[in-house]
C-alpha positions in Angstrom: 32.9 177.5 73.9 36.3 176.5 75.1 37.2 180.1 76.4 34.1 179.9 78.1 35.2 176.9 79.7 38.4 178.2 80.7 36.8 181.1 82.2 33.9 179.0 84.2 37.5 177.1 85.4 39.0 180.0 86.6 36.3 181.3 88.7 35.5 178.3 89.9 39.1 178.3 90.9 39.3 181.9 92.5 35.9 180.8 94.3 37.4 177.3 96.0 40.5 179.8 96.3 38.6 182.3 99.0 37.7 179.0 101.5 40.9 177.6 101.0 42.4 180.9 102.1 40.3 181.2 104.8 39.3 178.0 105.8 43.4 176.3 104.5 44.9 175.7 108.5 42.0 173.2 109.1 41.6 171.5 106.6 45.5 170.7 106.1 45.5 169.8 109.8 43.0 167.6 109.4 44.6 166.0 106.2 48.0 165.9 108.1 46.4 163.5 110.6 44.8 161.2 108.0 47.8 160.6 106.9 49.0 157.2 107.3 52.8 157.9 107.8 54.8 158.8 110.3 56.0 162.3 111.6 59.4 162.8 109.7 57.8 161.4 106.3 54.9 164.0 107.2 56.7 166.5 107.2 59.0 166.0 104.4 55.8 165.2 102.0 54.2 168.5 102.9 57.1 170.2 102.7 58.0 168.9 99.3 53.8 169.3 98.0 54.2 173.1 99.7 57.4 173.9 97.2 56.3 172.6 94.6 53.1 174.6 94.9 54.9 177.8 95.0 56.7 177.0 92.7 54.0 176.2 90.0 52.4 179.7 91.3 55.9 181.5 90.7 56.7 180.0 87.6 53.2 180.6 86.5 53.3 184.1 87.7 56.9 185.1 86.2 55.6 183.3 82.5 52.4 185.3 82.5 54.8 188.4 83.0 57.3 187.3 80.5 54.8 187.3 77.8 52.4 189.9 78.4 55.8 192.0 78.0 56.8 190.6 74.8 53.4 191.2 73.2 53.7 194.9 74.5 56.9 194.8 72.8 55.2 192.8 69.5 52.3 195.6 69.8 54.9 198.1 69.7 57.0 197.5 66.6 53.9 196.5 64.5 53.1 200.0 65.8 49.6 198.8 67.2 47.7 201.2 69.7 47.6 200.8 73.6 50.6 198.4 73.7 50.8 198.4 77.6 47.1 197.7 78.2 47.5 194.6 75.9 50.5 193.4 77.2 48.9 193.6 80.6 45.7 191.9 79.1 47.7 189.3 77.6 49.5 188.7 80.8 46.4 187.8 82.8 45.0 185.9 80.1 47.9 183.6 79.6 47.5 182.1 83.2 44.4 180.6 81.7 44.9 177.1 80.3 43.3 177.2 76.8 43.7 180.3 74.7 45.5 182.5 76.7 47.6 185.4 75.1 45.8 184.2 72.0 43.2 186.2 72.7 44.7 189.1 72.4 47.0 188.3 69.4 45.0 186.9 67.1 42.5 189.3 67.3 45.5 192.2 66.4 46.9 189.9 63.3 43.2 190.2 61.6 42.9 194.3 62.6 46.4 194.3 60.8 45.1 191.9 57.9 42.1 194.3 57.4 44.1 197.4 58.0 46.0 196.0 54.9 49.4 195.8 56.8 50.2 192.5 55.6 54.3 192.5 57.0 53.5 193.6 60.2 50.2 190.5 60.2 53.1 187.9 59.5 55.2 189.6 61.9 52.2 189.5 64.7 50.9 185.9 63.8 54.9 185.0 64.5 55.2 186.9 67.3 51.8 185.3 68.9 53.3 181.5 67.7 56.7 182.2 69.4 54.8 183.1 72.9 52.5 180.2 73.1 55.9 177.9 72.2 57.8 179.6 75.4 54.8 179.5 77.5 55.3 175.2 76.7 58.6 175.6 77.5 59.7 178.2 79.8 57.0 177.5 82.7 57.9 173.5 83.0 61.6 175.1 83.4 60.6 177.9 85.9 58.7 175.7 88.3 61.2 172.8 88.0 64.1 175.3 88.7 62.1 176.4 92.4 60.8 172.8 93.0 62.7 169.2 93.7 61.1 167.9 90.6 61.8 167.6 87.1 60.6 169.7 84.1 59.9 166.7 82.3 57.4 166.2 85.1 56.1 169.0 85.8 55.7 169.3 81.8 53.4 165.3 82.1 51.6 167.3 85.3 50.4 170.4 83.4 49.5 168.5 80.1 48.0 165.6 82.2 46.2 168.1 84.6 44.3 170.6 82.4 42.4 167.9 80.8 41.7 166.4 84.0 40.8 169.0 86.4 40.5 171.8 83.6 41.8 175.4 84.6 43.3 174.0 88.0 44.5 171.4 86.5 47.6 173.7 86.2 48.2 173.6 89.6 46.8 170.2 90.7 48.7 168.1 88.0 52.0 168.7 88.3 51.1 168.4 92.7 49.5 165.5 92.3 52.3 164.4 90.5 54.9 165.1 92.9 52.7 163.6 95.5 52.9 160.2 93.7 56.6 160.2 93.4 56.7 161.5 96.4 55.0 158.0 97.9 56.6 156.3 95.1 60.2 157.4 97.2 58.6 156.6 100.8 57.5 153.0 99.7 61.1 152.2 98.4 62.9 154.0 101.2 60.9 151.4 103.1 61.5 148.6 100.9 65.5 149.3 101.7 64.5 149.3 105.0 63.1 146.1 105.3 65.9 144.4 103.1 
């Protein structure tokens, strides 16, 4: 039920995606201008909330790489069949926010524990453990390495995010996030001001 979830998520996701594609110029113009700031602090919010969105999207991108590689490379020494079509599998399904690569590991530990090839289903089920554990940690370090905000943040955003919004949460949370600290800076830029 939770992959379903996940999956619902996602193409809900990809559909908002087509009208923000197409329909994106207007709708940020008309956000820029309901914006209760001035021109300079415009700018500089957008242009912070644009980075960081790239950022989540290359970080994202690079981690889903990163790991459907290493389980072509797992599939590979446990000497499992069609290693490039499951790392490639594993790769999309690790942009999702629940299950991910799991569903293409976990399924090869049990062929291997019903093949009898009980070294190489230890080796697997530690393979699979070690990816989800850099997915926690590498993608927070990615996207705070291309964006002016911490990992530690971006770390808050995604966990903070996916319950919250679900499979965009991975993208919303850590934005929304920088958006608050974002106002958080403008309000005590203007409290200096003032002082």
């Amino acid at each position: 039920l939770g992959a379903l979830g996940s999956l619902l998520g996602l193409a809900i996701m990809l559909f908002l995606l087509f009208f923000f594609l197409r329909d994106g110029d207007v709708m940020l113009a008309r956000a820029r201008r309901l914006i209760p700031l001035d021109e300079v602090r415009k700018e500089r919010l957008f242009r912070q909330l644009g980075g960081v969105t790239r950022a989540i999207v290359i970080g994202t991108s690079l981690t889903a790489i990163l790991q459907g590689f290493l389980l072509g490379v797992g599939f590979t020494i446990a000497s499992l069949p069609s290693p490039v079509v499951f790392g490639v599998l594993a790769a999309l399904l690790s942009m999702l926010p629940v299950g991910g690569a799991a569903f293409v590991w976990i399924p090869a530990v049990i062929c291997l524990l019903f093949a009898g090839r009980w070294g190489f289903a230890v080796f697997m089920l530690a393979w699979g453990v070690l990816l989800g554990g850099l997915d926690n940690v590498l993608r927070p370090m990615l996207i705070s390495g291309r964006a002016k905000i911490s990992a530690l943040a971006v770390f808050i955003g995604v966990l903070g995010g996916i319950p919250a919004f679900g499979a965009i949460g991975l993208i919303a949370g850590p934005v929304l996030l920088s958006l608050a600290l974002a106002l958080i800076e403008f309000a005590e830029e203007g409290r200096a001001q003032r002082s």
